[in-house]
C-alpha positions as CSV (number, residue, x, y, z in Angstrom):
1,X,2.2,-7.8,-9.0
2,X,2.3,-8.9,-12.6
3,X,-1.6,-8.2,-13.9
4,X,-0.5,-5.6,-16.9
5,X,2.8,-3.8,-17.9
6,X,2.4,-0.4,-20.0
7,X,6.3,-0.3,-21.3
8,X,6.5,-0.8,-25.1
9,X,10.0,-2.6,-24.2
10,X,7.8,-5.4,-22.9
11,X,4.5,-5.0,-24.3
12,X,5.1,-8.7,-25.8
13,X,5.7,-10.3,-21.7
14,X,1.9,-8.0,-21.5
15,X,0.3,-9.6,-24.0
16,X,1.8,-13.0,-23.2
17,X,0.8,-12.0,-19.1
18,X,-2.5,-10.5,-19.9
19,X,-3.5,-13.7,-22.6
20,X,-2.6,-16.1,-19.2
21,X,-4.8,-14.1,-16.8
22,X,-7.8,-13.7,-19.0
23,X,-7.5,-17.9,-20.1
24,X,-7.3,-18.5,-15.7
25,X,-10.2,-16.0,-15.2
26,X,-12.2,-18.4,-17.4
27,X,-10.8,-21.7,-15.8
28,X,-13.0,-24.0,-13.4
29,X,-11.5,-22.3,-9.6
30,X,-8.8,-25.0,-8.7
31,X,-9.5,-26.7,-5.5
32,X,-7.3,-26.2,-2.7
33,X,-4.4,-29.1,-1.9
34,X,-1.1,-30.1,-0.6
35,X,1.9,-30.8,-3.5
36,X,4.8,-32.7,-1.0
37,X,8.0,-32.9,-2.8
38,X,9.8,-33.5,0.8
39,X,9.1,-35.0,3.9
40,X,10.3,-31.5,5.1
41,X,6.8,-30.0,4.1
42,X,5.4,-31.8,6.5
43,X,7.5,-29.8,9.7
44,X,5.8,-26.9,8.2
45,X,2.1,-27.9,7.3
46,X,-0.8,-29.9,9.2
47,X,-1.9,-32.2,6.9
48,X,-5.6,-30.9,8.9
49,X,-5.3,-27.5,8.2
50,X,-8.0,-26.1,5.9
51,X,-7.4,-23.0,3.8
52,X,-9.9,-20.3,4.9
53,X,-11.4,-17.3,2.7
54,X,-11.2,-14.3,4.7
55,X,-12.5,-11.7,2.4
56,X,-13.7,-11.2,-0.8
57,X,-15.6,-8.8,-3.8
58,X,-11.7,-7.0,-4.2
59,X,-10.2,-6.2,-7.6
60,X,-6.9,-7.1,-7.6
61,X,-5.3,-7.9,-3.7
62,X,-1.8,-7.2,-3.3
63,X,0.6,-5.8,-0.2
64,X,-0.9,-8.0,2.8
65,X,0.5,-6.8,6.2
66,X,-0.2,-7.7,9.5
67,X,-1.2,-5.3,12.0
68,X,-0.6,-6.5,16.2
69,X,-3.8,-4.7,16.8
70,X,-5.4,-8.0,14.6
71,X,-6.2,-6.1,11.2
72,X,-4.4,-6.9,7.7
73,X,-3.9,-3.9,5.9
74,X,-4.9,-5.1,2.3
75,X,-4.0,-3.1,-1.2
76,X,-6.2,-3.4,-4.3
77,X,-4.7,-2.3,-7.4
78,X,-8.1,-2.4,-9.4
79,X,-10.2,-0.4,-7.5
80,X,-7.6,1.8,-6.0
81,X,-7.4,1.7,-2.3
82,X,-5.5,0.4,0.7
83,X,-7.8,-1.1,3.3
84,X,-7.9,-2.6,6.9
85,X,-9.3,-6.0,6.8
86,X,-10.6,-7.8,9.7
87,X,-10.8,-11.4,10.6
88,X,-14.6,-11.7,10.4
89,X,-14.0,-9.9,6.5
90,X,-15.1,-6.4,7.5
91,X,-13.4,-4.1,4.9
92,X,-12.5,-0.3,6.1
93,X,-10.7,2.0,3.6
94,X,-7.7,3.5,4.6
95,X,-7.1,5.3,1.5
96,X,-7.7,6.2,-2.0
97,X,-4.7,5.5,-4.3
98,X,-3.8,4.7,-7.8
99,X,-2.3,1.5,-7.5
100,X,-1.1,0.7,-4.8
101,X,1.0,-2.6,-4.6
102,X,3.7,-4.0,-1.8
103,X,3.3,-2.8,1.8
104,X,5.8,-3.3,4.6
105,X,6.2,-1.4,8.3
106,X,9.2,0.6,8.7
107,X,11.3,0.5,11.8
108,X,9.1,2.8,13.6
109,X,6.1,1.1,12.6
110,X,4.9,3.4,9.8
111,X,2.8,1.9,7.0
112,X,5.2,2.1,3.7
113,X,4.0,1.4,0.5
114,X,4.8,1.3,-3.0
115,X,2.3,3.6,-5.3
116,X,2.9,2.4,-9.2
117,X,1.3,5.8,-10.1
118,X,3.0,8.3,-8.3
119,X,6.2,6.3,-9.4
120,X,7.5,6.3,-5.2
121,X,7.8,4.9,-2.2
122,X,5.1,6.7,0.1
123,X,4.7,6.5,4.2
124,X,1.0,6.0,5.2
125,X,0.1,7.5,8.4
126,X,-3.3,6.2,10.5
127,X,-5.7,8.7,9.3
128,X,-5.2,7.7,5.5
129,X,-2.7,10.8,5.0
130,X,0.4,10.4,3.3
131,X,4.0,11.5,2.0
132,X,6.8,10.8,-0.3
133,X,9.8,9.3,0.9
134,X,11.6,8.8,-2.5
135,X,10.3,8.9,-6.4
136,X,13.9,9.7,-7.7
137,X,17.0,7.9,-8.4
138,X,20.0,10.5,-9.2
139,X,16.7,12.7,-10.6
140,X,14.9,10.4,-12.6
141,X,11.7,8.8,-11.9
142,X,11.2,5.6,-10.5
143,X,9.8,2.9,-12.9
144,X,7.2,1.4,-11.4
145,X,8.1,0.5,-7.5
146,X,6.5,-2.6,-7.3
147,X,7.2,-4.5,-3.5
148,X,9.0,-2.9,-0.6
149,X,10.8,-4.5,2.7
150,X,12.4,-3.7,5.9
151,X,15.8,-4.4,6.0
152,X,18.3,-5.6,9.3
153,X,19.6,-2.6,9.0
154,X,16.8,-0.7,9.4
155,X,16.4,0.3,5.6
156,X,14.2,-0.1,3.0
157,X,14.8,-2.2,0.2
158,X,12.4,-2.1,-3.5
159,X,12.5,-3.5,-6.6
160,X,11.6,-1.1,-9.2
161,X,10.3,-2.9,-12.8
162,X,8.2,-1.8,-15.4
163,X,5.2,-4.2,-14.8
164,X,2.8,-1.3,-14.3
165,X,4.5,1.8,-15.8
166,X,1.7,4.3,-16.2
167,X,0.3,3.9,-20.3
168,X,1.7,7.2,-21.5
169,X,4.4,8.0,-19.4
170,X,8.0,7.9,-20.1
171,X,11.0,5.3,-18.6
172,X,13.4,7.6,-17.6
173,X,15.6,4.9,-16.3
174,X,17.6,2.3,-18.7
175,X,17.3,-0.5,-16.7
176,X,14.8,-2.2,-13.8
177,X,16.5,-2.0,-10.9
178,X,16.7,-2.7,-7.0
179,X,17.3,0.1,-4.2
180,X,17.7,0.7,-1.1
181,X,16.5,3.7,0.6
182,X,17.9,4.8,3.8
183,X,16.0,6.7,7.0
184,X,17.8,10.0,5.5
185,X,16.1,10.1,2.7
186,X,19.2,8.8,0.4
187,X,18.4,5.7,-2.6
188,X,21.5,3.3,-3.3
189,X,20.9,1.0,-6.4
190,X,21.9,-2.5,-5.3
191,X,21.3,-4.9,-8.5
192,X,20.6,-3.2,-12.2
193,X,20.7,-7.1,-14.4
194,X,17.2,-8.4,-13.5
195,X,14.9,-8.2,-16.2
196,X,11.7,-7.3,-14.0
197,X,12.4,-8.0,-10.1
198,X,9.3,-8.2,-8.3
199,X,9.3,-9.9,-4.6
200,X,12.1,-9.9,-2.5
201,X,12.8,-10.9,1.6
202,X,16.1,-11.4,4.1
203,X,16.8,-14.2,5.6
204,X,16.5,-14.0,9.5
205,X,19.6,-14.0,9.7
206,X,20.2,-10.7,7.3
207,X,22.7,-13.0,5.8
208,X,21.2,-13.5,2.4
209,X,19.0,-11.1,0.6
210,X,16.1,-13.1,-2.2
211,X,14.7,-11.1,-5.4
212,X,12.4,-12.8,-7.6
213,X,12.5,-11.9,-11.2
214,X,9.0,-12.1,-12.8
215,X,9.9,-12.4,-16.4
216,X,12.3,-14.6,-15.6
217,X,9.8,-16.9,-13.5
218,X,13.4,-17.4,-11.2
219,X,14.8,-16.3,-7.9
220,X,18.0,-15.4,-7.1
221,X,20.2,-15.3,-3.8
222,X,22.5,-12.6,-2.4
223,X,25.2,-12.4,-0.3
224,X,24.8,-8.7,2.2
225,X,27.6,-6.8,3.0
226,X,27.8,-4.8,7.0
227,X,26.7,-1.4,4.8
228,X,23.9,-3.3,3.3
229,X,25.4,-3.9,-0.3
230,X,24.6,-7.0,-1.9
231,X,27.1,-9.5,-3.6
232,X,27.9,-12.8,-5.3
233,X,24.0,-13.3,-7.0
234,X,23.4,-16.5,-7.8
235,X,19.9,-18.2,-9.1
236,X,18.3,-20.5,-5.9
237,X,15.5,-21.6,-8.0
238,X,13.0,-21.4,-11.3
239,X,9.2,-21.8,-10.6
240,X,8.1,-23.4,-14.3
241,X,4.4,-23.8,-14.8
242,X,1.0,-22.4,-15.6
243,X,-1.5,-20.5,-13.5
244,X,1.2,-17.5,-12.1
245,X,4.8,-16.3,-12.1
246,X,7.2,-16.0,-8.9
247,X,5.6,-12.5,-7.1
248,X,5.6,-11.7,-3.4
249,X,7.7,-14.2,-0.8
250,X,8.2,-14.3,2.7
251,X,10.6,-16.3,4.9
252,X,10.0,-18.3,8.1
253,X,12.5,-18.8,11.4
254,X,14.2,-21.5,9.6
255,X,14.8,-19.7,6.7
256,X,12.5,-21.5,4.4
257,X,11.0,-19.4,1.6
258,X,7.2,-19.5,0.7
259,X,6.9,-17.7,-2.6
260,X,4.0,-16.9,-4.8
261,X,3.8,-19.2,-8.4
262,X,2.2,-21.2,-10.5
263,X,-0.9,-23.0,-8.8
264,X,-0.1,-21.5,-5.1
265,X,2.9,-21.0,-3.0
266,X,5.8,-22.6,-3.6
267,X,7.9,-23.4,-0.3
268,X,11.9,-23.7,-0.9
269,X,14.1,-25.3,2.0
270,X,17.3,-22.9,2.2
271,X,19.2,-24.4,0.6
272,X,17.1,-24.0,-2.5
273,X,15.4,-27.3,-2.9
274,X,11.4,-27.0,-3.7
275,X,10.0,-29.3,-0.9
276,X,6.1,-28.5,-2.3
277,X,3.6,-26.6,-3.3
278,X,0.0,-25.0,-1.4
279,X,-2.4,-25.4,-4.2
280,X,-5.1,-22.4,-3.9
281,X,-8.4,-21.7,-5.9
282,X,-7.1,-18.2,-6.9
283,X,-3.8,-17.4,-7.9
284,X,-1.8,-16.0,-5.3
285,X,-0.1,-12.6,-5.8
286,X,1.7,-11.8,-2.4
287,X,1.5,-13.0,0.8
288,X,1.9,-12.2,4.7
289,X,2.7,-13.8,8.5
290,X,0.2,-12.4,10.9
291,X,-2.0,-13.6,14.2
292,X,-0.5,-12.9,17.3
293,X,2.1,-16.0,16.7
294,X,2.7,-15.1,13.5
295,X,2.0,-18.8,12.5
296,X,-0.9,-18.1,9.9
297,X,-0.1,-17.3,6.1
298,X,-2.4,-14.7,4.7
299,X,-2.5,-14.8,1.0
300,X,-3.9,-12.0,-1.4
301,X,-5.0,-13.9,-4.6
302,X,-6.8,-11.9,-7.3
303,X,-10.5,-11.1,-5.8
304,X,-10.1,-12.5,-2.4
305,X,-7.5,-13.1,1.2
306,X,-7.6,-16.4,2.4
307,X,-5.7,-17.9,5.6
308,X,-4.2,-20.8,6.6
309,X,-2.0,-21.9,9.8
310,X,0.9,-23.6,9.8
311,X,3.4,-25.4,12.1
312,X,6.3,-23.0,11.8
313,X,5.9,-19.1,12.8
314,X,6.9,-16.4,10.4
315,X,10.0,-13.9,9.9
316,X,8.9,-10.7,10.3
317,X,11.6,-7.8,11.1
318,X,10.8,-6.1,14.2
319,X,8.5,-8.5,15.2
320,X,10.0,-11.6,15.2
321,X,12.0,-11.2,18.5
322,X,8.5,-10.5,20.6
């Protein structure tokens, strides 16, 4: 999520964020088209396939997940709620929130979330109630949590930058970091030298462990350890450009990354070569896998969630096997 950042550290990446969004908001909407860089895109993509809008009149869309009972649950950080969203673009509040942002399933199927306002990671049970699973790190508050995943361990890993700090409120932590947060309740901080992480997936493997830094418009790779630590960073890509920053990403079978940036998604090979780009009207902020094949990429971008099918079917941990 990269709409506004409340910091003073960075209000100069706010301004310089907020200036970009305000300048797109007043653009002509792009048209939607394919950017090949590789013959590889092609594998993925039908050269057919049509981008569809699903829904629309939201704020800001953010946290996409697919439910198997054929509903995306949907955040929206501008009006403050976490909806159900159906294929025919019926909307059905779940819950009424102060920012809510990335959204994952835990191992037992739970709706997690990360709430910007309460500073935590929250579980989200059917009926719209919910609870804290962690807001601390060795007692200090949580930046901002900003997008949340399910690990092959069976933990939960966050990054945790200062893009939407509450205006007022103090940084108790020195750095922007990202955690893991294990089924008993405990937070381990993995990486501490990003300047604002923001998206982040495993491979399907649980090999390699991506965080996108938003500031930084770059991702970076990771090795994982057996006990879930994460060694020997190194940067797999930049996304240069205007019209959006590196955000949400999610990973197909193969391995190959599609990540949120400038114009669309960007889809990397795994071995970190860009092999194109999805151009989309509105600027993508996140994005999920979902139908019953999990071969259909639902974007949230700004005000709207489109879809659009693909050839290859999606990662997604605990699903993926079924």
């Amino acid at each position: 999520m990269i709409k506004r950042i409340f910091f003073p550290a960075t209000l100069g990446f706010a301004l310089l964020l907020s200036a970009g969004l305000q300048a797109q908001r007043k653009q002509a909407p792009r048209q939607f088209e394919w950017k090949a860089e590789s013959p590889k895109f092609w594998e993925l993509f039908d050269q057919a396939a049509t981008l569809q809008k699903m829904a629309g009149d939201f704020g800001f869309t953010e946290g996409p997940v697919w439910d198997e009972h054929g509903f995306l649950y949907v955040s929206d950080e501008e009006k403050n709620k976490i909806y159900r969203v159906f294929p025919d673009g019926r909307k059905e509040e779940l819950l009424s929130l102060g920012d809510p942002d990335g959204s994952t399933f835990d191992r037992n199927h739970r709706l997690i979330s990360t709430a910007s306002v309460l500073r935590a990671i929250i579980a989200v049970e059917p009926d719209g109630q919910y609870h804290v699973l962690a807001d601390r790190y060795e007692g200090k508050k949580f930046n901002s949590p900003n997008d949340v995943v399910l690990g092959p361990d069976g933990a939960l890993y966050f990054t945790d930058p200062t893009l939407d700090l509450v205006k007022g409120e103090k940084q108790e932590i020195p750095f922007q970091g990202v955690y893991r947060l294990a089924s008993d309740g405990t937070v381990r901080l993995l990486i501490r030298d990003l300047q604002q992480p923001n998206g982040l997936a495993f491979s399907p493997d649980g090999k390699r462990f991506y965080v996108d830094d938003t500031q930084q418009r770059d991702i970076h790779v990771y090795d994982v350890g057996a006990n879930g630590n994460v060694t020997n960073g190194r940067l797999f890509g930049k996304e240069e450009g205007n019209g959006g920053v590196p955000d949400g990403m999610k990973v197909d079978v193969k391995g190959n990354l599609f990540v949120t940036g400038p114009s669309g998604i960007w889809v990397w090979d795994p071995e970190g070569h860009h092999i194109g780009t999805v151009v989309v009207p509105e600027t993508p902020a996140n994005l999920a896998w979902g139908d019953a094949d999990y071969q259909t990429l639902y974007l949230t971008a700004k005000t709207s969630v489109y879809r659009l099918r693909t050839k290859t079917r999606g990662f997604v941990p605990g699903a993926a096997s079924k």
